[in-house]
C-alpha positions as CSV (number, residue, x, y, z in Angstrom):
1,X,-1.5,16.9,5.5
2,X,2.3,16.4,6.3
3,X,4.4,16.8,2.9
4,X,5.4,13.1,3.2
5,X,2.6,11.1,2.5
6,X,2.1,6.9,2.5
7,X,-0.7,5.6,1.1
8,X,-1.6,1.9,1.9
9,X,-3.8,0.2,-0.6
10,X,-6.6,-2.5,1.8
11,X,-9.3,-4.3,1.2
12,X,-11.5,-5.9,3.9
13,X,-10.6,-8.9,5.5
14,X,-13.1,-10.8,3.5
15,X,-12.5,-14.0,1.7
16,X,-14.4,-12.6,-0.9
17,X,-12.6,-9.4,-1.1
18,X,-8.7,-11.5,-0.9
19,X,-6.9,-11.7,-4.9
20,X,-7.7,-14.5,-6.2
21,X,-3.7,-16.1,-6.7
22,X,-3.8,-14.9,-2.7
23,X,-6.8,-17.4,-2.1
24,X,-5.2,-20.3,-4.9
25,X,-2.0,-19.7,-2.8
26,X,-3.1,-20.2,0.6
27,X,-6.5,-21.1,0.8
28,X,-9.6,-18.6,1.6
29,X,-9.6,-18.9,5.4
30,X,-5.5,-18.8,5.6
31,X,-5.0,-15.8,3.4
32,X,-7.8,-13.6,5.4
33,X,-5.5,-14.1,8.4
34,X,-2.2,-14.0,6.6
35,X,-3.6,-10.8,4.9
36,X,-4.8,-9.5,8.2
37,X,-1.5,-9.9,10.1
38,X,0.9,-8.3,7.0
39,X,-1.8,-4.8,6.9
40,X,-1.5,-4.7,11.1
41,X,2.1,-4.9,10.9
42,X,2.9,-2.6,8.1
43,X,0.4,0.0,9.3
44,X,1.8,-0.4,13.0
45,X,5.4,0.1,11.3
46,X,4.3,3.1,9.3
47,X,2.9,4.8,12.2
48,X,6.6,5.4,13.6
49,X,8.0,6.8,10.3
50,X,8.8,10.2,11.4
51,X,7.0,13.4,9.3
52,X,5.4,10.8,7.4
53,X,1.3,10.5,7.3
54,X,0.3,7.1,6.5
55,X,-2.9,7.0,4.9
56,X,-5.4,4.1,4.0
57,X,-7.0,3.8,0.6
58,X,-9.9,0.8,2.0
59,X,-12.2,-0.8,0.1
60,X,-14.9,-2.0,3.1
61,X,-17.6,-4.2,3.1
62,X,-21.3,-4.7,5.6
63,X,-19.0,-7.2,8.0
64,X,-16.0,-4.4,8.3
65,X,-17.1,-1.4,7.2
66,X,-14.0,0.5,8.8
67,X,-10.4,-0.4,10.4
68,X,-11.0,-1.6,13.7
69,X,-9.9,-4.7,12.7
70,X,-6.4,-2.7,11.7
71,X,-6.1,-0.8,15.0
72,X,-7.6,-0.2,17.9
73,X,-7.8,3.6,17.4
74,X,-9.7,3.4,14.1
75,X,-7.3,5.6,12.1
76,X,-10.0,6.4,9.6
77,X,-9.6,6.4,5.8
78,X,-10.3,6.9,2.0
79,X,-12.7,5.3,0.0
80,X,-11.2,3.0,-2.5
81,X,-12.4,5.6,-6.2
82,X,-12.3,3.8,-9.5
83,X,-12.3,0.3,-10.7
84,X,-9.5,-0.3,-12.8
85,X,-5.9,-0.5,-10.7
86,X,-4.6,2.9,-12.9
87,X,-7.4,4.7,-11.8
88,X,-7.5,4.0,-8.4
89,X,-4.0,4.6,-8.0
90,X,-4.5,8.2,-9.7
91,X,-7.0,8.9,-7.5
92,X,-5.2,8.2,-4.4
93,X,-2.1,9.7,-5.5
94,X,-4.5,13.4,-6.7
95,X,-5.9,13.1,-3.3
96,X,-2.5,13.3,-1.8
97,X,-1.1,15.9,-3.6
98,X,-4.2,18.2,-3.7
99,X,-4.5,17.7,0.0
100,X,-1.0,19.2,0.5
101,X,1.3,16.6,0.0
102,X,4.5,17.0,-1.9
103,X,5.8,13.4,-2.0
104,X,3.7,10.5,-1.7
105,X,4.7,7.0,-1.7
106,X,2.3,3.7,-2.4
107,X,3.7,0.7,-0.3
108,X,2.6,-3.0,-1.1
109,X,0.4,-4.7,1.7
110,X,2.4,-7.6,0.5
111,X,5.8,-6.2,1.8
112,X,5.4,-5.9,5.1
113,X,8.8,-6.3,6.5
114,X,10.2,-3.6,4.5
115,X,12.8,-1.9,6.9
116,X,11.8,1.5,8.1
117,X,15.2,3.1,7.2
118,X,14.0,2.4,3.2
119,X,10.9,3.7,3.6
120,X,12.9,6.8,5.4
121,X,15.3,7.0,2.6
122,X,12.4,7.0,-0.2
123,X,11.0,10.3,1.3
124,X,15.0,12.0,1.5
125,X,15.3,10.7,-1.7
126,X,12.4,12.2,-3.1
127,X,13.4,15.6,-2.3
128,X,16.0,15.4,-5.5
129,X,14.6,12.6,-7.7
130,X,11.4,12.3,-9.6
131,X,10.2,9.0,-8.8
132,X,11.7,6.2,-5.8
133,X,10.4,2.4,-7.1
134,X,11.3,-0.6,-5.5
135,X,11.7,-3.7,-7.2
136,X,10.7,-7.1,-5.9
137,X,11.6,-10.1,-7.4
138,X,9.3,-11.5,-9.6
139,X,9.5,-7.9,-11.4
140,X,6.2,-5.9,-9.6
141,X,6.9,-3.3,-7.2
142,X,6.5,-3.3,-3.8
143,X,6.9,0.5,-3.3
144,X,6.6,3.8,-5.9
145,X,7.0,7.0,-4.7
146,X,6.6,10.0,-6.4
147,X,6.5,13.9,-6.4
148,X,3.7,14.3,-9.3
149,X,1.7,12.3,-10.8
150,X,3.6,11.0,-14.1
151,X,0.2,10.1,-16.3
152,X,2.9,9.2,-19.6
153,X,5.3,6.7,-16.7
154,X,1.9,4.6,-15.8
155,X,0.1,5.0,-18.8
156,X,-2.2,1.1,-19.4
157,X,-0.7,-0.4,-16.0
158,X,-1.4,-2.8,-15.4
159,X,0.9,-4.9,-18.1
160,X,-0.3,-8.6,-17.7
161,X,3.4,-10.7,-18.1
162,X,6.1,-8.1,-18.1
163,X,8.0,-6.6,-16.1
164,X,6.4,-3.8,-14.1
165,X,9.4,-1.9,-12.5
166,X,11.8,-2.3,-15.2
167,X,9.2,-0.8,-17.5
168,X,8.7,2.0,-15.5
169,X,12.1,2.9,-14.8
170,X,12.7,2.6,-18.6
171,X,9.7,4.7,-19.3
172,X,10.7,7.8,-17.3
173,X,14.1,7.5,-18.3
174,X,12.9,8.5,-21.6
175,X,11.2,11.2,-20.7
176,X,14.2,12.6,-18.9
177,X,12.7,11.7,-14.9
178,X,15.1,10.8,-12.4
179,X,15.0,7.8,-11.1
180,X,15.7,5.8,-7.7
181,X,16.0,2.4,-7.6
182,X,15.7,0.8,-3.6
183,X,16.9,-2.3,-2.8
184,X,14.7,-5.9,-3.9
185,X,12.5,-7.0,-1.4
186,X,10.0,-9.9,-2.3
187,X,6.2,-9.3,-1.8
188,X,4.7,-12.6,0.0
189,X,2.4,-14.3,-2.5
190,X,2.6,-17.7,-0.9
191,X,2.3,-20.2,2.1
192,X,6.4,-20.5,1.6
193,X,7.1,-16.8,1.8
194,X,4.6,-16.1,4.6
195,X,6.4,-18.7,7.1
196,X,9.6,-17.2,6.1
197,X,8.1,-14.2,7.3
198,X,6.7,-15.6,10.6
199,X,9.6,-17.3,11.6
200,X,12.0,-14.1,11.6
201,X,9.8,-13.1,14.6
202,X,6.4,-12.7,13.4
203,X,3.8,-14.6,15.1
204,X,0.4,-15.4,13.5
205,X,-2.4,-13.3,13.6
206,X,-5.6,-14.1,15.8
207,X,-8.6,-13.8,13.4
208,X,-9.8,-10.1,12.3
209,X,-13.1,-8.7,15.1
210,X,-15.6,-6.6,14.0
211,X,-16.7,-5.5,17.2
212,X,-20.2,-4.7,18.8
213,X,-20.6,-0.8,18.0
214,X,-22.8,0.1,15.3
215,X,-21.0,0.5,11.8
216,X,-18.9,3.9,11.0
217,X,-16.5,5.6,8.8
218,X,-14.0,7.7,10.9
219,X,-12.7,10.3,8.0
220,X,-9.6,11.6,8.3
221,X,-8.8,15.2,9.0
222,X,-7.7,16.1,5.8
223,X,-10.7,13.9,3.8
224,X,-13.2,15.6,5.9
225,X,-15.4,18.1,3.5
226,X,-13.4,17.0,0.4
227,X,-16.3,14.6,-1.0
């Protein structure tokens, strides 16, 4: 495990498996391949962050039961532990830091057109503050970085109709954390958003393949023995 790690939450793309205000936004067939083309992208971006690990937290299903779908190389991955959004996100951020991480950074699926130098920044950054959010619009994050897990910062997330990244920041300002503050960036939640996206040079993505080979889970190097 390289000391910078980015974890990338996924799900399958499923119709079943897609948010529901993802599906009431776009429609179940359009948000599988509007989901599909933001995870290739961010993944494919993350790949060229320098002494960064990128690391996928999936939750699979019997139709695509690993990434090909993601990348051609089948980068392998976590299994998505714990049903509530806190937990999941403890888990993945444990497994980081027990694996030998000493920053690790959760980056939105929904933010794909981040710009590297941020993400770049959030790990330099991280070398002197405690915790690197970055706000989107509507008040979620769509990036929170971290050099330990803070269990009294993210204590009952998630916190239906307030404001996500102001609490937090607020929240470890109390308990004397420093904090980081990136620039907005919206996460794409609708049809509007997504064609904003597309038109800055994105081109729509072709539908998701499963493949012919028989089904696998290609572990990663450092989740290999750990289960």
């Amino acid at each position: 495990m390289k000391e910078n790690c980015l974890l990338i939450f996924l799900n399958a793309p499923s119709a079943d498996k897609m948010p529901a205000q993802f599906k009431s936004a776009f429609g179940a067939e359009k948000a599988v391949l509007a989901y599909t083309d933001m995870a290739r992208h961010l993944f494919a971006a993350s790949k060229k962050l320098s002494g960064v690990q990128p690391t996928i937290i999936y939750k699979g299903d019997s139709k695509y039961p690993d990434l090909r779908w993601l990348d051609p190389d089948d980068p392998g991955f976590l299994n998505l532990k714990g049903t509530e959004p806190l937990e999941q996100f403890t888990n993945a951020m444990g497994w980081a830091f027990d694996a030998g991480a000493v920053r690790a950074t959760v980056l939105s699926v929904q933010a794909p057109g981040v710009p590297q130098d941020w993400l770049e920044k959030t790990f330099s950054l991280l070398t002197e503050k405690d915790i690197v959010l970055g706000p989107a619009q509507d008040g979620e994050c769509y990036l929170l970085g971290m050099t330990r897990i803070q269990p009294a910062v993210i204590e009952g997330y998630p916190w239906p109709g307030r404001r996500f990244c102001d609490e937090l920041a607020e929240r470890a300002k109390r308990l004397r954390m420093s904090v980081y503050l990136l620039p907005e960036f919206p996460l794409i939640k609708e049809e509007k958003a997504y064609q904003q996206w597309i038109s800055s040079g994105r081109k729509p993505a072709a539908a998701p393949e499963t493949g012919q080979e028989p089904p696998r889970h290609k572990e990663t190097k450092a989740e290999t023995g750990k289960r």
